[in-house]
C-alpha positions as CSV (number, residue, x, y, z in Angstrom):
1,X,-66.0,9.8,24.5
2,X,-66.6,8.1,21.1
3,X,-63.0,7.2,19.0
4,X,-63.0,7.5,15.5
5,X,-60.9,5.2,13.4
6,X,-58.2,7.1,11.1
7,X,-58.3,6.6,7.4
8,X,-56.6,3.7,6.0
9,X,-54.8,6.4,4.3
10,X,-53.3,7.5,8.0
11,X,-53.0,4.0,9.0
12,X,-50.3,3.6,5.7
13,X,-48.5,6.5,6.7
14,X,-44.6,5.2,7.6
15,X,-43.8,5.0,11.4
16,X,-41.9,8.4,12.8
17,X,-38.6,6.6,13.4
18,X,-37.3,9.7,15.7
19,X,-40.1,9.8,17.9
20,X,-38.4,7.1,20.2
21,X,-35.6,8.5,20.1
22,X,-37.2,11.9,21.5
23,X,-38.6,9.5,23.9
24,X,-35.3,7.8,25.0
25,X,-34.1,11.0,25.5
26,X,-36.5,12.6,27.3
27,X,-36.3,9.8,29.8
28,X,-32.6,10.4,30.1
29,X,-32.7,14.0,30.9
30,X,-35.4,13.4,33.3
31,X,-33.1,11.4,35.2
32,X,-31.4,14.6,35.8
33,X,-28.4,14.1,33.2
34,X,-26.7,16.6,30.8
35,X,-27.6,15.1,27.8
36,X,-25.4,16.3,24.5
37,X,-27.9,16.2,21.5
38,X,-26.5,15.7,18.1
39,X,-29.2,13.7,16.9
40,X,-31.2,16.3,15.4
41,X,-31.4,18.6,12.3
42,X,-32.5,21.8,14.0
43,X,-30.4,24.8,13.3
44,X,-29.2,26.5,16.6
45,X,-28.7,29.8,15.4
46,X,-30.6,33.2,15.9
47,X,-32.0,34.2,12.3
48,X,-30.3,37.2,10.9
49,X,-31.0,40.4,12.6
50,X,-31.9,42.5,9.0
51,X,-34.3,39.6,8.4
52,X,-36.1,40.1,11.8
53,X,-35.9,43.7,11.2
54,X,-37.8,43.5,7.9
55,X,-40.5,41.0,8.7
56,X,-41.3,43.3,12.0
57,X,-41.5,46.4,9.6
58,X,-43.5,44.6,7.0
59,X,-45.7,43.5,10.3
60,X,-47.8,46.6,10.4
61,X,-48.2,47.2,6.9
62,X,-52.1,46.8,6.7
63,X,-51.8,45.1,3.0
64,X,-50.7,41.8,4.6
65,X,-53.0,41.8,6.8
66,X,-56.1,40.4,4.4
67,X,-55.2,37.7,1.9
68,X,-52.0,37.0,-0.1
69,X,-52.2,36.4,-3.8
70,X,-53.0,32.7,-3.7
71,X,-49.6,31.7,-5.6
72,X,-47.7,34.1,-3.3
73,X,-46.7,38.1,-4.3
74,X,-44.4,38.5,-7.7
75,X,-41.6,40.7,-5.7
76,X,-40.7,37.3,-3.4
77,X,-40.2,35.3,-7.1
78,X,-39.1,38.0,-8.6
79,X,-36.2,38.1,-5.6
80,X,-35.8,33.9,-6.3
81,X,-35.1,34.7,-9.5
82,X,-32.4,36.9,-8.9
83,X,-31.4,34.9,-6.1
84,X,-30.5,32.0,-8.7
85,X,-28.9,34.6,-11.2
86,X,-26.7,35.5,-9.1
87,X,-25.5,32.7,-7.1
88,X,-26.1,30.0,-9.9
89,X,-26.0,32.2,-13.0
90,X,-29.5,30.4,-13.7
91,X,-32.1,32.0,-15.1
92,X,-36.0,31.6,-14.5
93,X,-39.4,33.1,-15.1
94,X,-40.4,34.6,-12.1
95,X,-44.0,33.8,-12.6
96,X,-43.7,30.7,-14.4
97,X,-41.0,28.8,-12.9
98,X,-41.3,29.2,-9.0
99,X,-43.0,28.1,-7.0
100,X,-43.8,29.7,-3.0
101,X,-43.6,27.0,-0.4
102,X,-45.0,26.5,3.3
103,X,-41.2,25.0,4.0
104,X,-39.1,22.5,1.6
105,X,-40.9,19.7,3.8
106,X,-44.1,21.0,2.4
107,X,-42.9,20.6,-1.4
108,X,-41.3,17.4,-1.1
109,X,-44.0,15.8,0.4
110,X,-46.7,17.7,-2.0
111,X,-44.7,16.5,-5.0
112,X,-45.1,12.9,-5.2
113,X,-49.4,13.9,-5.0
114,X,-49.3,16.5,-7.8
115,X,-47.6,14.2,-10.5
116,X,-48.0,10.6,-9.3
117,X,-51.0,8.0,-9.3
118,X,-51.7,4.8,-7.2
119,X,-49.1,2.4,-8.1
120,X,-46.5,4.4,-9.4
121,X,-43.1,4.3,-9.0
122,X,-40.7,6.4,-7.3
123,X,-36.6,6.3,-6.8
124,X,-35.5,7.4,-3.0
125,X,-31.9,7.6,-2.0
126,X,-31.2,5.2,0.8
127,X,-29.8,6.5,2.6
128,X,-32.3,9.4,3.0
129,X,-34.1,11.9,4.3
130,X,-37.4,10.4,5.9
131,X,-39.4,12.5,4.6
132,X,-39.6,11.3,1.0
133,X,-41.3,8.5,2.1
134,X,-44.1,10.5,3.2
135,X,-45.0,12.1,0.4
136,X,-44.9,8.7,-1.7
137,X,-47.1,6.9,1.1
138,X,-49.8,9.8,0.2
139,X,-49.6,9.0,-2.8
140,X,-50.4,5.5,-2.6
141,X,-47.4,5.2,-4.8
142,X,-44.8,2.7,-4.9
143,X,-40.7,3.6,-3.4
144,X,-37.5,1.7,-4.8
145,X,-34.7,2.6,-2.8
146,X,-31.4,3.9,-4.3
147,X,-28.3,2.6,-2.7
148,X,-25.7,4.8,-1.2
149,X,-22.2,3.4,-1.1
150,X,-19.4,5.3,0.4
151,X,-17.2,3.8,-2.1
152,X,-19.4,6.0,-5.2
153,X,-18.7,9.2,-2.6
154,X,-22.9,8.2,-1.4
155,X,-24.4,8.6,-5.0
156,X,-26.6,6.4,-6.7
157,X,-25.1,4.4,-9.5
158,X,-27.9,4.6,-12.2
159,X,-26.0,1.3,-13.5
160,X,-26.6,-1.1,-10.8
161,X,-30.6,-0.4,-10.8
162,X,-32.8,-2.5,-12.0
163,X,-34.3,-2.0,-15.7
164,X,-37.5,-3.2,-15.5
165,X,-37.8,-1.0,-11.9
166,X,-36.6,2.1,-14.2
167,X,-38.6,1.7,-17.2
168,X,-41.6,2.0,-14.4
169,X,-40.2,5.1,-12.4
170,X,-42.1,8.4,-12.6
171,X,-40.3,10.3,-10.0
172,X,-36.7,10.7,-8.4
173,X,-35.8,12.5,-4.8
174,X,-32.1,13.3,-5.1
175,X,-30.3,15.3,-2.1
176,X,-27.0,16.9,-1.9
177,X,-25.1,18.2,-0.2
178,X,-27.0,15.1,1.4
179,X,-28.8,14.5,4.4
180,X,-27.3,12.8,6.1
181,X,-24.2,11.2,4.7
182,X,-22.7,15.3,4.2
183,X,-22.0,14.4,0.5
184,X,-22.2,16.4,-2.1
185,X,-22.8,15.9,-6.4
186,X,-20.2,16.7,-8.9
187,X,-20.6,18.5,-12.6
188,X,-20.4,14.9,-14.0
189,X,-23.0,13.2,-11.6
190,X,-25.3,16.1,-12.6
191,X,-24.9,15.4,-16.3
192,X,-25.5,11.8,-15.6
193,X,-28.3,12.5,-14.0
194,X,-30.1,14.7,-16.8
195,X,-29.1,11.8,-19.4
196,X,-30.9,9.3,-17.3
197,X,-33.8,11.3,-17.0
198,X,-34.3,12.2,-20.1
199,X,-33.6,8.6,-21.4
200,X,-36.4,6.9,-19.0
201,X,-38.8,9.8,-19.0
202,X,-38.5,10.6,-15.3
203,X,-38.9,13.8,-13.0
204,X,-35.9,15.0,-10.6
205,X,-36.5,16.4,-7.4
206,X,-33.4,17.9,-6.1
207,X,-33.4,18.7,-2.6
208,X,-31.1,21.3,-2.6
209,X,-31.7,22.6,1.2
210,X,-28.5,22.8,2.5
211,X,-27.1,24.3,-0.9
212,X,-25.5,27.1,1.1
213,X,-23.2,24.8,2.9
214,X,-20.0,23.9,1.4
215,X,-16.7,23.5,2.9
216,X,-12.9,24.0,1.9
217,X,-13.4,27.0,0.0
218,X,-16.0,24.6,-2.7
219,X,-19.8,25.9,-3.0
220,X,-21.9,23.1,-3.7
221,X,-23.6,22.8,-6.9
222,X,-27.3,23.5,-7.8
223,X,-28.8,21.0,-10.3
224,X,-30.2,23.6,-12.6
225,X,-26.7,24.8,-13.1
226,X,-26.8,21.6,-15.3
227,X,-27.4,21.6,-19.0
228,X,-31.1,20.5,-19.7
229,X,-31.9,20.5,-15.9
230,X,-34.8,22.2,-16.6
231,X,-36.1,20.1,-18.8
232,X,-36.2,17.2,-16.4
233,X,-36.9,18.4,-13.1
234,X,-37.3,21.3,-10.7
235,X,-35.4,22.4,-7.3
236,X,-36.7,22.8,-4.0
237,X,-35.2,25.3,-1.3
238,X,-36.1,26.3,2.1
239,X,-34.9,29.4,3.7
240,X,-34.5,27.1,6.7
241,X,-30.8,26.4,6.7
242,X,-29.3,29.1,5.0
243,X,-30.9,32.0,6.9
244,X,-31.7,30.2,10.4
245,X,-35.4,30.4,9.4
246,X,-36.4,27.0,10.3
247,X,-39.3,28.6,12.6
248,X,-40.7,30.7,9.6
249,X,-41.9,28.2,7.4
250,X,-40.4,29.1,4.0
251,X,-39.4,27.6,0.8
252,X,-39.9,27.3,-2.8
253,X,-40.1,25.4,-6.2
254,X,-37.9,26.4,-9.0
255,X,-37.4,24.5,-12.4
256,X,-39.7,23.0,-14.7
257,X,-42.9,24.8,-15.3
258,X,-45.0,21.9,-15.7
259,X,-43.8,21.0,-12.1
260,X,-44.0,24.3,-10.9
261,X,-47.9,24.9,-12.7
262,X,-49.0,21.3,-10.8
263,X,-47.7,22.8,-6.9
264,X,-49.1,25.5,-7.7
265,X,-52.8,23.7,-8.5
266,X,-52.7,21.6,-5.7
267,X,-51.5,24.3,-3.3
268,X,-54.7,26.6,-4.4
269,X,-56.4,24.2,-3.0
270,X,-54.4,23.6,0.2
271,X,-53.4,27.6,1.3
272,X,-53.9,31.0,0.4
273,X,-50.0,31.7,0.5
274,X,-48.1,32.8,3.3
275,X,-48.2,36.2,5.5
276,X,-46.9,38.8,3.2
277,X,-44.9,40.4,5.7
278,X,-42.7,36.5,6.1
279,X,-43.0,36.7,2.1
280,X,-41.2,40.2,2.2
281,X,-38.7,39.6,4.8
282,X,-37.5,36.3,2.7
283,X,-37.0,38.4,-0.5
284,X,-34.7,40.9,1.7
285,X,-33.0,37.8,2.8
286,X,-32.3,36.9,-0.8
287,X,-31.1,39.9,-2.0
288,X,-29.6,42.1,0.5
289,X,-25.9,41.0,1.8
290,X,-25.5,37.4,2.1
291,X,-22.2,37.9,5.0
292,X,-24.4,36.2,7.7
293,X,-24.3,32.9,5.3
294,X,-20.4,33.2,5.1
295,X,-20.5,33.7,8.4
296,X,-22.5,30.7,9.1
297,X,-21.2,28.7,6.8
298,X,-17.2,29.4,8.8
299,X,-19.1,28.5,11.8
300,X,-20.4,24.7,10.6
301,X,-16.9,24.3,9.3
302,X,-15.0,25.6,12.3
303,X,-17.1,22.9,14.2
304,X,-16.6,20.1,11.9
305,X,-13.3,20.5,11.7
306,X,-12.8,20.4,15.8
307,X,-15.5,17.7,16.2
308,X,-14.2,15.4,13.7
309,X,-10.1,16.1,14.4
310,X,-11.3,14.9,18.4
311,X,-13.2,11.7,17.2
312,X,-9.8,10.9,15.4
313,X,-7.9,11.6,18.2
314,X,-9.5,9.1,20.0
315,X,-8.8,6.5,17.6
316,X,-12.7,6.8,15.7
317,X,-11.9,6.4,12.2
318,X,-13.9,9.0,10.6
319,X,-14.1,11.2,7.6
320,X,-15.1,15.1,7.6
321,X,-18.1,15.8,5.6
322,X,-17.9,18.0,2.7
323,X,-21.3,19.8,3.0
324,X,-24.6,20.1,5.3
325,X,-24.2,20.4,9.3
326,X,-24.3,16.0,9.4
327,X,-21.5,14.1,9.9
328,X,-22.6,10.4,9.1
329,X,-20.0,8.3,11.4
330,X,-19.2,4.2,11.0
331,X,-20.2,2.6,13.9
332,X,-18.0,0.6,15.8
333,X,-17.8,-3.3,14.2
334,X,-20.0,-5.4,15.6
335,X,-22.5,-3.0,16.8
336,X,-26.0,-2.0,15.5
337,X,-26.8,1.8,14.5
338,X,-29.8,1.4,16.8
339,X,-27.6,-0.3,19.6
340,X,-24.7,1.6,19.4
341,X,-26.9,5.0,19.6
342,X,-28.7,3.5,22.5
343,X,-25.1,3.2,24.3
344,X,-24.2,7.0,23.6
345,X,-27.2,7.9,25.3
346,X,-26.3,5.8,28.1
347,X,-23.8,5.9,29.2
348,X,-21.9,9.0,27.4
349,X,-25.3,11.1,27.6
350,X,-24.8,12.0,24.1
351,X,-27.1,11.6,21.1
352,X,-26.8,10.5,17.8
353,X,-29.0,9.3,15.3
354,X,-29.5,5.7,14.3
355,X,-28.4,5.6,10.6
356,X,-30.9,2.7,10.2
357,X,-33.8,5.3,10.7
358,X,-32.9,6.9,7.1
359,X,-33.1,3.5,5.4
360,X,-31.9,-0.1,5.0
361,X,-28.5,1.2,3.8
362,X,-27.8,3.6,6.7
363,X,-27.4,0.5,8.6
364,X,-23.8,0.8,10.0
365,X,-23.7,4.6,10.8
366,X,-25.1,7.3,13.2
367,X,-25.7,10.6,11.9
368,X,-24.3,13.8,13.9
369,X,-25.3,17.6,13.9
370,X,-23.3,20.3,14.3
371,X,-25.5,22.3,15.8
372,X,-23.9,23.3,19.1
373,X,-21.3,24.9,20.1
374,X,-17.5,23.6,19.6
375,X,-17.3,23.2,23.5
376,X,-19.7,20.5,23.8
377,X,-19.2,19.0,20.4
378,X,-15.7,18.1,22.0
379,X,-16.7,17.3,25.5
380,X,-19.2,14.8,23.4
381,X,-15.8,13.5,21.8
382,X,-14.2,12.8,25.4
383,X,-17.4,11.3,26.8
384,X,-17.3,9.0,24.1
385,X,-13.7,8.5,24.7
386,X,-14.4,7.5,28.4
387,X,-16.3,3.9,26.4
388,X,-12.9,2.8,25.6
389,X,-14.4,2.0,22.1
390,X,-11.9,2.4,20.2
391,X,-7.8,2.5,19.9
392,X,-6.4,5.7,20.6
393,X,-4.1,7.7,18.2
394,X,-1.0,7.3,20.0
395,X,0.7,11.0,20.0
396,X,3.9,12.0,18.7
């Protein structure tokens, strides 16, 4: 059988850093081991029962059944819009100023393609979410990483990058609460953040997809919440995280209507829009009661708070994030992210992710998920225990 060569385009395309880990794994647990995954980002909750409820009611409605609207129906915006009202006290045009995505991965990676050309330059956090560099490499457009210093609580400092690197950028990917340090932005970072848009003429993405999840009674912020926001950028959302919809493919665009006018263009030319029937069960999602995000929220926080108090008690010196369902850990000195990872998988049968797979500067950290159950987020904290890595506290 003939092989055809991919495009240079697919050749350019950044290696999938986590497929060897999936690999490494796999090859554990077919050795008959009880592996302990924490390495990945994939919500292990049940999506709301209302929100199943709807989307098998709205099922055998024979109007979703032919085509959507090519730029999605107006009653899913139109719920967006109150969506951000409410929770944000931001207010949008429905038709003008959102945008219906096939998932927040969809939208970040479209982005860089609807506003960028060959060459151009685009600011990443680095730490980051992998992603990012996708939608640049489609591009054929140009990253410079922002660093991400615990010691600036993992923001960029806008005064440590390089002018003539600035004076170039088009585009800027910000995250938070952040995947995957668990950070999250203040009032005044926001502010900063507008100025030095507005001053250099660049667009903001904010990825706000975990902007449910906040702990110790704070809600994280959304960036349109910030005066001229709008002006400078747009904010994507995904239905993934908050609503344990990860399966259903679901997002959207909300901010700048030039932004907002360019998704839309390319995505006519991608889609026709998404099943009605998901489309309707993501507007009840939006509007009707939002307990099952308390409720998930208590649940993220309930198992950071034991996961992180038993890596203390073993003498890890770590800190509790303050938003998202990561926990970004130091590694142990002298080890590599990569190395250290490979040990957990070893010989604790537990998985983490390499912090050097998110960028240069999440060398010197594995990123954690809370995404199962207390129980074995502790037993993970004794099995690592048993490596005799660290001191441990000595009780009182």
């Amino acid at each position: 059988m003939k092989s055809f060569v991919q495009s240079e385009l697919l050749q350019s395309l950044p290696k999938q850093f986590f497929a060897s880990l999936v690999d490494k794994v796999g090859k554990v647990v077919a050795q008959g081991h009880d592996v302990i995954n924490l390495g990945q980002g994939n919500p292990d909750q049940q999506t709301p029962p209302h929100i199943v409820e709807a989307l098998q009611k709205a099922a055998a409605n024979p109007k979703y059944h032919k085509y959507s609207p090519f730029r999605g129906y107006s009653f899913l915006k139109e719920a967006v819009a109150a969506f951000y009202q409410r929770e944000y006290g931001v207010t949008v045009d429905p038709e003008r100023e959102v945008a219906v995505l096939f998932g927040g991965k969809a939208g970040l990676v479209e982005i860089p393609q609807c506003l960028l050309n060959p060459g151009d330059v685009v600011l990443v956090p680095d730490p980051g979410y992998p992603d990012y560099w996708s939608g640049v490499a489609l591009a054929r457009a140009k990253m410079e990483m922002m660093p991400l210093y615990s010691e600036n609580g993992f923001l960029p400092d806008y005064r440590q990058l390089d002018e003539k690197v600035v004076e170039k950028a088009k585009l800027m990917f910000l995250n938070y609460p952040n995947n995957p340090t668990g950070a999250v932005a203040t009032d005044s970072f926001f502010a900063e953040t507008v100025s030095f848009a507005q001053k250099h003429g660049i667009c903001v993405v904010h990825d706000f997809a975990y902007g449910a999840i906040g702990f110790d009674g704070q809600k994280p912020i959304s960036f349109l919440q910030t005066e001229g926001a709008k002006d400078v950028g747009i904010e994507i959302y995904t239905f993934s995280k908050t609503y344990n919809m990860a399966g259903w493919r679901i997002g959207f665009a909300i901010g700048n209507e030039s932004v907002i006018a360019a998704i839309n263009l390319l995505q006519d030319h991608l889609y026709v829009s998404l099943f009605g029937a998901i489309q309707e069960a993501a507007a009840v999602a939006l509007l009707e009661s939002q307990q099952c995000v308390t409720e998930l929220v208590a649940l993220y926080e309930s198992r950071r708070n034991a996961f992180i108090g038993a890596l203390q008690e073993i003498g890890w010196n770590v800190s509790a994030p303050a938003g998202s369902f990561f926990a970004w850990l130091p590694v142990p000195k002298g080890w590599t992210s990569e190395r250290f990872a490979d040990l957990l998988l070893e010989q604790a049968h537990v998985v983490v992710a390499p912090g050097i797979g998110f960028g240069e500067h999440g060398e010197g950290y594995v990123r954690v998920g809370l995404l199962t159950s207390e129980e074995r987020l502790t037993e993970a904290a004794r099995r690592i225990a048993k490596l005799d890595l660290f001191q441990q506290a000595v009780k009182k």
